[in-house]
TORVO-43221 format. One record per residue: residue number from 1; residue in three letters; x, y, z of N, C-alpha, C, O in turn. Coordinates in pm, 1 decimal. Layout:
> NUM,ala,X,Y,Z,X,Y,Z,X,Y,Z,X,Y,Z
...
// end
This chain:
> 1,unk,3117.9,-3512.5,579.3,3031.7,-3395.6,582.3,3104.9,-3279.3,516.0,3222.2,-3249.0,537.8
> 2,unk,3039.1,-3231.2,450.5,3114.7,-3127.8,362.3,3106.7,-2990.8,471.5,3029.5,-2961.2,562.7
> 3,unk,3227.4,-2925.7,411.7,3229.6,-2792.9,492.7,3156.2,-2650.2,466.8,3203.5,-2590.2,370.2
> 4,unk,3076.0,-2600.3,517.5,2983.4,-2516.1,423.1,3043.0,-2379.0,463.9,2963.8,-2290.3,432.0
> 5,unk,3173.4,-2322.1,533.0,3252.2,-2199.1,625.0,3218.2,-2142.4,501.9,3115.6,-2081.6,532.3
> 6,unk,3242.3,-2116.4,347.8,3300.3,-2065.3,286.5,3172.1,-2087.3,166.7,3191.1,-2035.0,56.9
> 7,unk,3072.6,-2147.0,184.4,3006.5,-2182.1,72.3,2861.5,-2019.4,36.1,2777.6,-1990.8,-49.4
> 8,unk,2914.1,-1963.4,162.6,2760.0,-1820.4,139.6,2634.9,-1874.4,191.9,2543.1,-1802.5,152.4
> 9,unk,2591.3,-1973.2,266.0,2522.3,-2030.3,282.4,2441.6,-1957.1,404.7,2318.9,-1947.7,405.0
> 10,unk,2546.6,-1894.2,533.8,2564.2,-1864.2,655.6,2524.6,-1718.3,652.6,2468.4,-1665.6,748.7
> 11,unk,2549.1,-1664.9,561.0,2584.2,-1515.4,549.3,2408.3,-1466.9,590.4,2317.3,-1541.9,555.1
> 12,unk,2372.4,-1310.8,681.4,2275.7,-1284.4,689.9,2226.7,-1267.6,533.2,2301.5,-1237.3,440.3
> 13,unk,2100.5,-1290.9,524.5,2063.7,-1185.3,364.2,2036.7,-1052.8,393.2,1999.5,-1030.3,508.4
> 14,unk,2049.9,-924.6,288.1,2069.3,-815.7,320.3,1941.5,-775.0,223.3,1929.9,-788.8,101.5
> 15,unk,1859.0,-725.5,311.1,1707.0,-679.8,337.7,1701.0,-574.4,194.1,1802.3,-514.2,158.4
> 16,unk,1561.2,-561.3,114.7,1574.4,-495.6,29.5,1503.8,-363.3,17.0,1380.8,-362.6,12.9
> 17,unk,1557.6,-275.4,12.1,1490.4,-143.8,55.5,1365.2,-112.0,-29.5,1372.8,-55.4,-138.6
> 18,unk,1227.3,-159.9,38.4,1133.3,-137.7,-66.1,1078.2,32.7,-122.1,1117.8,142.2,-82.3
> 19,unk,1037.0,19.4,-163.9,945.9,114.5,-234.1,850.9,193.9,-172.9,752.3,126.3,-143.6
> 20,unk,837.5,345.7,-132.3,736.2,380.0,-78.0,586.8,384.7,-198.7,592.1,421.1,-316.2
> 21,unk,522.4,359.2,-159.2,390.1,417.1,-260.5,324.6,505.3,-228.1,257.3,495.1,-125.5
> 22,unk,322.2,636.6,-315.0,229.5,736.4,-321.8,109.2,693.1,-290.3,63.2,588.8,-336.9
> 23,unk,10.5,812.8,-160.6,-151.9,779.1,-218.3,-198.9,749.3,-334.3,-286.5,663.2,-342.7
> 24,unk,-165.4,794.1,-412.1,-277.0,807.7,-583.8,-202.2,647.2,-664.7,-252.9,604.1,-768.3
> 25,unk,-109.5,592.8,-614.2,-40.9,488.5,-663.5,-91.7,398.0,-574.7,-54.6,287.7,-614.7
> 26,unk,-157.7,385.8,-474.1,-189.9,290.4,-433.5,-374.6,340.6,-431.4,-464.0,266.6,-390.3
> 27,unk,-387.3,428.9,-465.8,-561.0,419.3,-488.5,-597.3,390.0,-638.7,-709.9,355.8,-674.8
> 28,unk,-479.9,408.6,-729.7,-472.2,352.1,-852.8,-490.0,190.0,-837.5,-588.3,143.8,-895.4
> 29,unk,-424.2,118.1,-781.6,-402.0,26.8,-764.3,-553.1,-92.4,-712.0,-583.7,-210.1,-730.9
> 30,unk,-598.2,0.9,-655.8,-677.7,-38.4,-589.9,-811.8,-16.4,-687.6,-901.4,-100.0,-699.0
> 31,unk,-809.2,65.1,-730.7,-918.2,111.5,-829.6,-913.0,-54.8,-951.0,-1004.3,-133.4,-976.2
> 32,unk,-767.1,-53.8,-1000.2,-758.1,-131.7,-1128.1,-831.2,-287.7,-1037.9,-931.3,-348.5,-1075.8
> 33,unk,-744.9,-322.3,-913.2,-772.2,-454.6,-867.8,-954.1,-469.9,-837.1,-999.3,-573.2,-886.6
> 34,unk,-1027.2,-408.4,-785.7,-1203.1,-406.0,-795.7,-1226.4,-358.0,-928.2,-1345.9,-350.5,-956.8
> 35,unk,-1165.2,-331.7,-995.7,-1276.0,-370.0,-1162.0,-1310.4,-424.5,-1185.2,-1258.1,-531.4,-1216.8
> 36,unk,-1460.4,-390.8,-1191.0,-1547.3,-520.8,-1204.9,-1574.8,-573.7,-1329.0,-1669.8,-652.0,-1327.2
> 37,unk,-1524.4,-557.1,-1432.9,-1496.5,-595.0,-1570.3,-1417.0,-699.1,-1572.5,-1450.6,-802.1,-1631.0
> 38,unk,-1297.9,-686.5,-1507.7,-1174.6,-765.8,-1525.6,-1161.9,-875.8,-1384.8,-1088.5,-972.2,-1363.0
> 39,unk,-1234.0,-831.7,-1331.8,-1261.2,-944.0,-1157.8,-1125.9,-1023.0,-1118.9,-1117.8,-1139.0,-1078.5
> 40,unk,-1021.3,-929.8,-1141.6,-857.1,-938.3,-1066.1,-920.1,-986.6,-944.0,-931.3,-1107.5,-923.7
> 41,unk,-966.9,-888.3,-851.7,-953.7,-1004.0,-704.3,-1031.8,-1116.1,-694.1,-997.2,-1201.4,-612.3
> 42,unk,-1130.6,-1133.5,-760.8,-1219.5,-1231.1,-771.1,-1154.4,-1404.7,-808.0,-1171.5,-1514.6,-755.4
> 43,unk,-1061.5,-1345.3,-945.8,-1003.4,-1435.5,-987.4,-907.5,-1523.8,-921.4,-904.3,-1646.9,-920.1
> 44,unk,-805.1,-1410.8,-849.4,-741.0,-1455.7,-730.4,-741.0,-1543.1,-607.8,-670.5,-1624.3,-547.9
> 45,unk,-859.8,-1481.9,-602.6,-915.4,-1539.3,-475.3,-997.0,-1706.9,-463.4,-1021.6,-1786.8,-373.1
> 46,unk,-1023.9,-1696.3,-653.0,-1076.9,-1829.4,-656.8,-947.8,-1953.8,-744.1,-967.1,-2074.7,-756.5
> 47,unk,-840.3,-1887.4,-785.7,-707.9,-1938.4,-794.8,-670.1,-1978.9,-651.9,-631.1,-2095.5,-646.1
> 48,unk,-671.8,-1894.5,-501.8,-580.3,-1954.2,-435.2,-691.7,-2058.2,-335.7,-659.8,-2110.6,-229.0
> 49,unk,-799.9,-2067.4,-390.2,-868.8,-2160.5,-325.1,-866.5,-2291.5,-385.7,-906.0,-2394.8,-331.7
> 50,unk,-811.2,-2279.1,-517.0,-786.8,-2369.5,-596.4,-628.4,-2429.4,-602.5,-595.7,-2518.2,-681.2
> 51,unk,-563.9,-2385.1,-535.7,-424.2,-2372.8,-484.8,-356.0,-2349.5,-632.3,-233.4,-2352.6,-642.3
> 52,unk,-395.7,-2338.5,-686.4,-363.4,-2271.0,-862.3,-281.0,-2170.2,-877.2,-253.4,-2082.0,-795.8
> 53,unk,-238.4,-2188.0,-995.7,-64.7,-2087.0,-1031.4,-151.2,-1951.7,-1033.0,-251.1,-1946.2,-1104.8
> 54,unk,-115.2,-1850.2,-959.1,-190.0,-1709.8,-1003.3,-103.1,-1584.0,-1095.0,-132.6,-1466.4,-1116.4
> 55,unk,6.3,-1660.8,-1133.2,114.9,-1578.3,-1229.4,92.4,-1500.8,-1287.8,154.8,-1394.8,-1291.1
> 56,unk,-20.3,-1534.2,-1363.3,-57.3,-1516.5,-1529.8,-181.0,-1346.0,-1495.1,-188.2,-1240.0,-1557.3
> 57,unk,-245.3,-1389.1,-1389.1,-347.2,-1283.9,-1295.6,-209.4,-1187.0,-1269.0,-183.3,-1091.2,-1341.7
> 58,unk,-148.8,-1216.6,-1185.1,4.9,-1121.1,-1162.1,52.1,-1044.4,-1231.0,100.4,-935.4,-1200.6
> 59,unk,41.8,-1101.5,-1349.1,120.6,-1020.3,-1485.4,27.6,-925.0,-1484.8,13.8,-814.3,-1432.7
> 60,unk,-40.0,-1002.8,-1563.8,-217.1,-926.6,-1587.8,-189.1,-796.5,-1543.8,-130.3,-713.3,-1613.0
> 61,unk,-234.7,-775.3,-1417.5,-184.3,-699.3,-1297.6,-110.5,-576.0,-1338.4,-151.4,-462.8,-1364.6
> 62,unk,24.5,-634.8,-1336.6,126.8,-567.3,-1345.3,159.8,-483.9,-1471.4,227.0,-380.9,-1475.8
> 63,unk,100.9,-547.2,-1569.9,102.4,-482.5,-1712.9,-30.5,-337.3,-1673.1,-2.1,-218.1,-1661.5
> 64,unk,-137.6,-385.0,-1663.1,-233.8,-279.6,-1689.3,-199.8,-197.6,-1542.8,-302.2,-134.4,-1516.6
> 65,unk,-110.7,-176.6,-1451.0,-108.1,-115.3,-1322.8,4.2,-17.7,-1451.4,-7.8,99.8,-1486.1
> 66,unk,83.8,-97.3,-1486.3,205.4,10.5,-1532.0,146.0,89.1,-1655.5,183.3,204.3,-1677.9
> 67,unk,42.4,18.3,-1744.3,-2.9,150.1,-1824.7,-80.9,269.0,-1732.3,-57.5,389.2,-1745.2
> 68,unk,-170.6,216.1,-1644.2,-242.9,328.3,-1566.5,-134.3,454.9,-1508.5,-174.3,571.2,-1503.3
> 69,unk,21.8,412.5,-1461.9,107.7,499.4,-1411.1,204.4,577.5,-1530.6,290.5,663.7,-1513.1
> 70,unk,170.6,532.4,-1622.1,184.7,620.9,-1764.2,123.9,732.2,-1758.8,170.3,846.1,-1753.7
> 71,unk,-20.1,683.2,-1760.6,-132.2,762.6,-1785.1,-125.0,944.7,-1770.3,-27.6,989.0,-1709.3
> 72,unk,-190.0,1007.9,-1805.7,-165.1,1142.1,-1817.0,-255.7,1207.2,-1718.3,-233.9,1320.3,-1674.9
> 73,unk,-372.6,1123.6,-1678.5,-461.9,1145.0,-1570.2,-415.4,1074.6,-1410.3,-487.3,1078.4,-1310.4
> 74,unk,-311.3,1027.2,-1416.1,-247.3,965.1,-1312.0,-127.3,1041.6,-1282.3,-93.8,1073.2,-1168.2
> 75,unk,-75.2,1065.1,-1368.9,24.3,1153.7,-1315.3,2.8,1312.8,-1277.1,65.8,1385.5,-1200.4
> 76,unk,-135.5,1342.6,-1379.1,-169.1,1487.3,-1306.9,-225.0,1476.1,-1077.8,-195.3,1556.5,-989.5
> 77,unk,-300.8,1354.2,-1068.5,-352.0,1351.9,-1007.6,-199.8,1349.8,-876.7,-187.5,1428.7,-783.0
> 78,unk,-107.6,1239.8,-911.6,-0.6,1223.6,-852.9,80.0,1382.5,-817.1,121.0,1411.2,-704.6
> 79,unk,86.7,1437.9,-890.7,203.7,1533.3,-913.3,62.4,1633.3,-755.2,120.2,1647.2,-647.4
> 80,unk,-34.8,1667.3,-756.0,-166.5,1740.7,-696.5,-111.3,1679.9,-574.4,-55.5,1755.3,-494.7
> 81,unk,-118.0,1567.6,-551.0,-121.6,1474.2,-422.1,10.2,1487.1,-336.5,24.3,1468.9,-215.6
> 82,unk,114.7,1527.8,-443.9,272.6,1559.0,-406.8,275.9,1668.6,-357.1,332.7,1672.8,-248.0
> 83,unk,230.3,1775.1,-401.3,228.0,1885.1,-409.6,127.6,1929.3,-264.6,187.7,1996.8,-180.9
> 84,unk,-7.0,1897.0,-236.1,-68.5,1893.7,-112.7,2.2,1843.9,-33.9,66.8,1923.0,34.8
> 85,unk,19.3,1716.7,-12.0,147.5,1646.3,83.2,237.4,1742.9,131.6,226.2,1758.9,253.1
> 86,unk,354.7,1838.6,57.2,417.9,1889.4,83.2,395.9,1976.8,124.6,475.9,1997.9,215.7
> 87,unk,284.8,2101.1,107.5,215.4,2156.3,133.7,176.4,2158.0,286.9,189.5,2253.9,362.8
> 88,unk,131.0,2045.7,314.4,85.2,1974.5,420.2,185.3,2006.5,565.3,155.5,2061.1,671.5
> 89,unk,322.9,1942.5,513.5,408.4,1886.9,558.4,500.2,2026.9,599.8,562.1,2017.5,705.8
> 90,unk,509.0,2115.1,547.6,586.8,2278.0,557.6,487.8,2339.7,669.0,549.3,2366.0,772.4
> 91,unk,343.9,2370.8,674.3,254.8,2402.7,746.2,285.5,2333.9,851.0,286.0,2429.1,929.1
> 92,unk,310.6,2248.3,913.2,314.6,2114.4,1014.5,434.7,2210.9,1086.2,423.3,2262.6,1197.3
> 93,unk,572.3,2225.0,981.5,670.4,2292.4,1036.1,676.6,2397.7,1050.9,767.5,2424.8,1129.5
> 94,unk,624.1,2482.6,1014.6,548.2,2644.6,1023.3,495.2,2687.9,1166.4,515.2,2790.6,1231.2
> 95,unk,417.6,2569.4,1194.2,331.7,2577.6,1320.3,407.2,2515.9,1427.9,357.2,2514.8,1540.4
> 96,unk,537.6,2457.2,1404.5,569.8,2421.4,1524.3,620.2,2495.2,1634.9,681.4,2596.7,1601.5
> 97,unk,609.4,2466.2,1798.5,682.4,2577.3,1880.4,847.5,2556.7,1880.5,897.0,2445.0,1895.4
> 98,unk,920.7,2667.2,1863.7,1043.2,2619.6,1912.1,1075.8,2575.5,2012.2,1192.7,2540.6,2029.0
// end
């Protein structure tokens, strides 16, 4: 039996700090996936009933999500949403009692 003390095998894995998503990045998101032109969830949904590779839908995805966060109407809307948020968030502390 081979000895595995030393092989990394044992070691916890170390968790990966995800990503928060902005509102407007995830209503983007959501907007691109129900287009009903392009029927992303539709397609999906009839890929994993088909137990079928959905990669290619993934990309898909991922390409036209990252032009939309280019976009010049996405980032105005983002930067509004940041800006209320914070907004938001100072008022919250404004009003608190000591």
């Amino acid at each position: 039996m081979a000895d595995k003390s030393n092989d990394g095998s044992h070691q916890p894995r170390k968790s990966k700090k995800e990503r928060v998503w902005t509102n407007a990045e995830m209503k983007y998101l959501a907007l691109e996936l129900a287009e009903e032109k392009k029927q992303l969830v539709v397609r999906l949904e009839t890929l994993a009933l088909k137990k079928s590779s959905n990669n290619q839908v993934f990309e898909e995805i991922s390409k036209d999500f990252e032009k939309l966060l280019l976009s010049d109407e996405f980032k105005e809307e983002n930067e509004r949403a940041n800006l209320l948020d914070l907004l938001s968030r100072k008022s919250v502390q404004e009003t608190r009692p000591l």
